[in-house]
N, C-alpha and C positions, 0 to 999 in steps of 0.2 A: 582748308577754310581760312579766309581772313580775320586777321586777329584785329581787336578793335583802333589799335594803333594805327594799322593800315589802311581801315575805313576811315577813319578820321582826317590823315592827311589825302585821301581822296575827297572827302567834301570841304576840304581847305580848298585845294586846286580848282574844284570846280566852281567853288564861290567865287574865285580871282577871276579865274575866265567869263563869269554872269559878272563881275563890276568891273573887269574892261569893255565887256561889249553894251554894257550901261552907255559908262563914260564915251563912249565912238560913235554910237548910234546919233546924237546930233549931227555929228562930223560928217555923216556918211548923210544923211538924209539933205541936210544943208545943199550938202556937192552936188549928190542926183540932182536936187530941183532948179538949179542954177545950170547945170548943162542940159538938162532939157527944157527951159524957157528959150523959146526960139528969139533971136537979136538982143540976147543977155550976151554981156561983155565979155570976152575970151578970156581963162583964166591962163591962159600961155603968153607966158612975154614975148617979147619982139623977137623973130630971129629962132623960135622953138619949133615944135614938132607941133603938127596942127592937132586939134580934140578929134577925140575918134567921133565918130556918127552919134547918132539917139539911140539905134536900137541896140548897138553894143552896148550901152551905157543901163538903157532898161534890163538886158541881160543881166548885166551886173548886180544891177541894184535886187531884182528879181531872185538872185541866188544870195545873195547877202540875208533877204526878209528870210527865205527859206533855214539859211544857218542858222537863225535868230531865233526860229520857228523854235528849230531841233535843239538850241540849245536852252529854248524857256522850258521845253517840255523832260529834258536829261535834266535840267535843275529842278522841276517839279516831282520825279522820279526819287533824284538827288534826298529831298525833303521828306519823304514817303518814308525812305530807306533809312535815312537817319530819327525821325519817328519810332520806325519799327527797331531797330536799333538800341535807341532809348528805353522803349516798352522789355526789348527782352531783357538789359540790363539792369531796368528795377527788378525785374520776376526772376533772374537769378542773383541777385545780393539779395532777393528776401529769401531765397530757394536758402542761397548759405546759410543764413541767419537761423534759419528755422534747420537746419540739420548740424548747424553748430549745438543750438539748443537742446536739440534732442543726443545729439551726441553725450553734451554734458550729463543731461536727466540720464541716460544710459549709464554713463560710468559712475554718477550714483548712487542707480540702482543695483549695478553692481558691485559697487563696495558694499553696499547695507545689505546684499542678499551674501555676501560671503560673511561680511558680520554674522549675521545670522546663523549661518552653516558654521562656523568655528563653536560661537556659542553654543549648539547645539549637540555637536559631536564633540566638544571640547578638544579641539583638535584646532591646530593652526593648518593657511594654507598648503605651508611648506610638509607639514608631517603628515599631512591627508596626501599629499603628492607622493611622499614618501611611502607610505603604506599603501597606495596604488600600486606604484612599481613594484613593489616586494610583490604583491598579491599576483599578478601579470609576471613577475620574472617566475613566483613558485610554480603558477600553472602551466609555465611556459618547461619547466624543467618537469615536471609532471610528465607532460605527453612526451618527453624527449625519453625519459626514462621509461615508458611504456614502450614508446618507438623501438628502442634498442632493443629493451628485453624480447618481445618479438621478433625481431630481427634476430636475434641472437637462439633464439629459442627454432626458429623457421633454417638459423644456419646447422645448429645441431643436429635438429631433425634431420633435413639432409647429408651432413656428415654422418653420421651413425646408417642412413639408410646404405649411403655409397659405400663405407665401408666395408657393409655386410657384403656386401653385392659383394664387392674385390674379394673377401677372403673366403666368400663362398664360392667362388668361380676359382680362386687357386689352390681349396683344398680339393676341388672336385676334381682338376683336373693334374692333382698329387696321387698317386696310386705304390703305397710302400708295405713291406709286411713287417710285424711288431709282434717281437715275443720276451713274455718279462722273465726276467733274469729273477734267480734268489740265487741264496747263498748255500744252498746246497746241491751238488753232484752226484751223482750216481752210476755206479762204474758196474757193469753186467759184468760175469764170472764164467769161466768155462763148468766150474761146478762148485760145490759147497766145499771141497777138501784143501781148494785154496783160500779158505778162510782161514784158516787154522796154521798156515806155512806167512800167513799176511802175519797174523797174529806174534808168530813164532814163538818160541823156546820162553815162558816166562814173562810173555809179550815182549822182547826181544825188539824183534822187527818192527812193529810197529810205533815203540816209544822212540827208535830210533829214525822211523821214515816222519812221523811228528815233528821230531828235534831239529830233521837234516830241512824238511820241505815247510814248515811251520802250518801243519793243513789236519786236521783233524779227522782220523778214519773213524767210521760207527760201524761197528759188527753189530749186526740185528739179527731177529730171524726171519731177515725175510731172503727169500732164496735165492743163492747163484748171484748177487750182486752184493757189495759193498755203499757206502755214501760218505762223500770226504764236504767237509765242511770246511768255510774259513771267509771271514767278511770282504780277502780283498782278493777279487775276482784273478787274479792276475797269477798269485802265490796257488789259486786253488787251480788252475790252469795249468800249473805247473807241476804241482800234487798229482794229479790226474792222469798227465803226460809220463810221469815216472811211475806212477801203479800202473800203468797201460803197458807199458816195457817190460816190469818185474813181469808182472803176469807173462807175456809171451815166452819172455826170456826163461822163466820157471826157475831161473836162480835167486833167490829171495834171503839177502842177510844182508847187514848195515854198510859192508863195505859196497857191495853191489848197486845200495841204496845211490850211497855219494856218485857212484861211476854217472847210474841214469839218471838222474838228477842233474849233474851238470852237462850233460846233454841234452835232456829236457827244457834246459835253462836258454839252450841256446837256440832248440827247436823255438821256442814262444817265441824270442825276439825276434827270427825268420816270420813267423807267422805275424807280428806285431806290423812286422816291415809292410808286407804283401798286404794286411788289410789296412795300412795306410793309402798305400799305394792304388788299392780296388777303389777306394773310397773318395780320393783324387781325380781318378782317372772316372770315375762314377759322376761326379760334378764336373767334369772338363775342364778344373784347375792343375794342369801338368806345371808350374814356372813356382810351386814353391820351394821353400829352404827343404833339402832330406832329411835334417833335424826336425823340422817342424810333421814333416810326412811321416818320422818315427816316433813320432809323440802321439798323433794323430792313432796311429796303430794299435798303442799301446791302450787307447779308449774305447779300444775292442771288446775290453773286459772288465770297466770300472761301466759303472751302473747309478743311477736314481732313481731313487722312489720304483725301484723295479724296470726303469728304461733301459736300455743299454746305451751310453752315451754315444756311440760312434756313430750308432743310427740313428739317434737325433738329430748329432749334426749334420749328416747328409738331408736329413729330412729337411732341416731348417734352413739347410743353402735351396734346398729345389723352394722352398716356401718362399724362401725372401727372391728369389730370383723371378718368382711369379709373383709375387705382389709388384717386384718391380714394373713389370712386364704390361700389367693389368694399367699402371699410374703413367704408363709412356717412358719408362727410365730405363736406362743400359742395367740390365740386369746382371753382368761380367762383375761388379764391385759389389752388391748387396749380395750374392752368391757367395763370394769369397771370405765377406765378414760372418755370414751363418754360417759359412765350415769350420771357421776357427776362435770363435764366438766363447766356447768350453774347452779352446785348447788348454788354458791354466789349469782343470782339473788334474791333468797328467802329472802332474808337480807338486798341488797341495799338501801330497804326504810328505812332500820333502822341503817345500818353502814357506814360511810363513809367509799368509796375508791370504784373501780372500780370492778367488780364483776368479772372478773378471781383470783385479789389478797384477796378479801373478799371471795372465794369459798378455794382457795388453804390454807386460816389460818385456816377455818370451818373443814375441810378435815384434817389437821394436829393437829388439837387437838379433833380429833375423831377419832383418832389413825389410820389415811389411810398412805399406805407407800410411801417414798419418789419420787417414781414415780409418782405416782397417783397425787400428790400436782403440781409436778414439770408438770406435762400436764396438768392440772387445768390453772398455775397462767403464763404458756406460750402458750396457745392456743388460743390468740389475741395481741402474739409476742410484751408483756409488758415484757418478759422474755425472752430470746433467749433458743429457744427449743434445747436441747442436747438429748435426747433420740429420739428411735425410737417411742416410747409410744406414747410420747409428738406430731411429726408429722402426726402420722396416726390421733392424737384427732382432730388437725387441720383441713386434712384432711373430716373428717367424721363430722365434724361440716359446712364446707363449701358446701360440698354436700348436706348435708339435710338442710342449709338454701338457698342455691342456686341453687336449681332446679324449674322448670318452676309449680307456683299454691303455692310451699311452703312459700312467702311471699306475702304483699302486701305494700302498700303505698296509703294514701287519695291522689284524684288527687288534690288537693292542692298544700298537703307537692311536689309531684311529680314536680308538675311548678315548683313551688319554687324551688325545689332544682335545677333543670337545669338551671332556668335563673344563680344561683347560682354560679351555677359552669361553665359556661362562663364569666359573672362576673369577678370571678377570675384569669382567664383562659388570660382573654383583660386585667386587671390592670400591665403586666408586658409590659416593653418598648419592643419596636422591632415585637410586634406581630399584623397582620392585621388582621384574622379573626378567629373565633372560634365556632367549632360546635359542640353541643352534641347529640351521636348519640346513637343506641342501647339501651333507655330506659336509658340514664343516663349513661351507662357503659362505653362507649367510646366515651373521649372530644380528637377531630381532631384539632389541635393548626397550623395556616397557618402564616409564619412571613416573615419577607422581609429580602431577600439574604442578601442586605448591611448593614444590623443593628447587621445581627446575623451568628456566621458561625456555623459552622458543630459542631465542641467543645462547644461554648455557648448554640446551641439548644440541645444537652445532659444535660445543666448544666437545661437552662430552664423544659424541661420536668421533670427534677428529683426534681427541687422546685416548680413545681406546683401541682405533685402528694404529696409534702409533707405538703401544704400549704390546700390540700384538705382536707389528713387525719386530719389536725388539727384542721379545721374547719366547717368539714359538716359530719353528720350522715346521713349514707348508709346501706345497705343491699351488701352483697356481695364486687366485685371489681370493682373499675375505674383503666382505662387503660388511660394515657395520650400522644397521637402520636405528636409529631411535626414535622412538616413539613416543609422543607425549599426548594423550586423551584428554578431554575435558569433557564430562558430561551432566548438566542438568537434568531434572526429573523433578516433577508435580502431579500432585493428584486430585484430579477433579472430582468435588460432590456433590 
């Protein structure tokens, strides 16, 4: 569209063009009528180009009125245009004027209506802004933190579901036999008369096969056998192995003792060797140290909680080797850390320190690679586990001591440990009663609403499960619930 500048120098120009053809139009009229009066005097001087005819001249003149026509009527047009022009030009400066006006009345009204709204709220604009945004950031963190918790909640769910799957599909397809060890033997007899040659002379023989083998014989009445006792599986293996001799042999006195004995001593450690060796060649790890394969052996006859250790760690390689397997991993390295996971026990009687860090130093200077140590000396979380290795050994250790038949406990130590852990459970303030349930595994902690709230009974629960670990030897896990009740009551009459 043309701006009005543009218009304007257009009806400049065309006013010039209407008062020159003003100003001509004599000129031109004059001329026609003197070349068409016939014996009017020649307007060509002597010696020129002669006048052209009449009717070329009426031609002329004829187009000229015609121009004159068209240009009175483009200047009547001209005037119309600038009229309308004019017209729209007052209706938009009053157009302005009236929306200047109202613009103003607006911004007015709204200062006097935010006056009002401060005065009201006592609140300025900037602190009402202020406490909007807070309100919109807090609910905006609201849904985010519901977001998540769900989210998080919907991840666990499925993690716990997938996991069961996995270790329920790898213990299914685990098939091992398990018999619990105690600390007593029992050695059948050809008859009752070698009770008494065992016994010998004044108990003779027997204070001295005690002395030589450190294993304690029980003459009972119960018939045609003997029972040798001794806590460390290994020394009663060897007890065993030497009364199994005397017997055959039927020469029974202290010198005889020492002979079978220390051929007994040597039998075990053949046998130590060979069930390393079975045990190895049982998981298809052939490439370790033979130090480590005679250690290994020698776990043939130390025990927990009634397990016999050898067989759990064969258990717990095929276990971690199948959870591998289950997760898509090379199961050849989480195989390798579950066999030698309890090698440290081998040595505990001889080295101070705890048998995950006494197995991972055994391990590392018997050239195992830093995985293997690192799932060793963090698979009873003295180490914080960083590998996946390291978890799955966890893992495969907690399954094959925690499943139903694979440990035991004298029902003794079992009282014991429950009063135990109630005990513990009542020495903290605020708490009224305490139950242990599940065979020990789950202490139910009941406290009273106004000693303890919601925060405090997290803090409780999390120091008495740590007050446990510190203090009592378990099998497997405790779980400690606390529980805090509130209950109202009224009575309608």
């Amino acid at each position: 569209m043309w701006s009005l500048v543009q218009v304007a120098l257009l009806l400049v120009g065309l006013a010039v063009l209407v008062l020159l053809g003003a100003l001509l139009r004599p000129a031109w009229s004059w001329w026609a009528t003197a070349r068409a009066q016939p014996g009017a005097p020649s307007a060509v001087a002597p010696g020129t180009t002669a006048t052209p005819p009449p009717e070329e001249l009426r031609a002329r003149s004829d187009d000229l009125d015609r121009r004159e026509r068209r240009l009175t009527e483009r200047e009547s047009r001209l005037d119309v245009a600038e009229r309308e022009l004019e017209t729209r030009a007052r209706t938009t400066s009053a157009a302005q004027e009236s929306l200047t006006v109202r613009q103003a009345a607006l911004a007015d009204l709204e200062t006097e209506r935010r006056a009002v709204l401060e005065r009201t709220a006592r609140l300025t604009a900037d602190q009402a802004r202020a406490q909007l945004v807070s309100s919109i950031e807090n609910e905006a963190k609201r849904e985010a933190a519901l977001t998540v918790r769900d989210l998080e909640r919907q991840a666990r769910d499925e993690g716990d579901r997938r996991a069961r799957a996995i270790i329920t599909t790898a213990v299914q397809r685990l098939a091992t036999e398990q018999t619990t060890e105690s600390v007593l033997t029992t050695l059948q007899l050809p008859s009752d008369e070698l009770k008494g040659r065992i016994i010998g002379r004044d108990g003779r023989n027997i204070r001295a096969f005690e002395q030589i083998t450190g294993v304690n014989v029980i003459v009972d009445e119960t018939p045609e056998s003997v029972m040798l006792s001794c806590f460390d599986p290994v020394r009663r293996e060897v007890g065993r192995m030497t009364l199994e001799h005397l017997v055959l042999d039927g020469r029974i006195h202290p010198r005889r003792i020492e002979e079978l004995y220390a051929r007994s001593l040597g039998e075990v450690e053949q046998t130590c060797l060979r069930a390393g060796e079975d045990a190895v060649a049982q998981t298809g790890l052939t490439d370790l140290h033979p130090e480590l394969v005679r250690l290994l052996g020698t776990l043939r006859f130390r025990t927990s909680y009634g397990q016999n250790v050898l067989r759990h760690l064969v258990e717990s390689a095929s276990v971690a080797a199948l959870l591998a397997a289950e997760l898509g991993l090379d199961p050849a390295l989480p195989k390798r850390c579950g066999l030698l996971h309890d090698i440290g026990k081998a040595l505990t009687h001889q080295t101070e320190g705890s048998h995950a860090l006494v197995g991972a130093e055994l391990a590392r200077s018997h050239g195992e690679s830093a995985e293997v140590v690192h799932a060793i000396e963090a698979h009873h979380d003295e180490v914080e586990p960083c590998t996946v290795e390291a978890v799955l050994t966890q893992a495969a250790d907690a399954i094959s001591g925690g499943r139903p038949g694979a440990r035991r406990e004298s029902l003794a130590a079992y009282v014991q440990r429950l009063e135990r852990l109630e005990e513990i459970a009542r020495s903290y303030p605020g708490v009224a009663t305490v139950h242990a349930m599940r065979s020990g595994r789950d202490v139910r902690v009941m406290v009273v609403p106004a000693e303890i709230d919601d925060l405090q009974a997290q803090v409780l629960a999390r120091d008495i499960a740590k007050r446990v670990e510190t203090e009592l030897t378990y099998p497997g896990q405790i779980r400690v619930t606390v529980i805090r009740e509130t209950r109202a009551s009224e009575t309608a009459l």
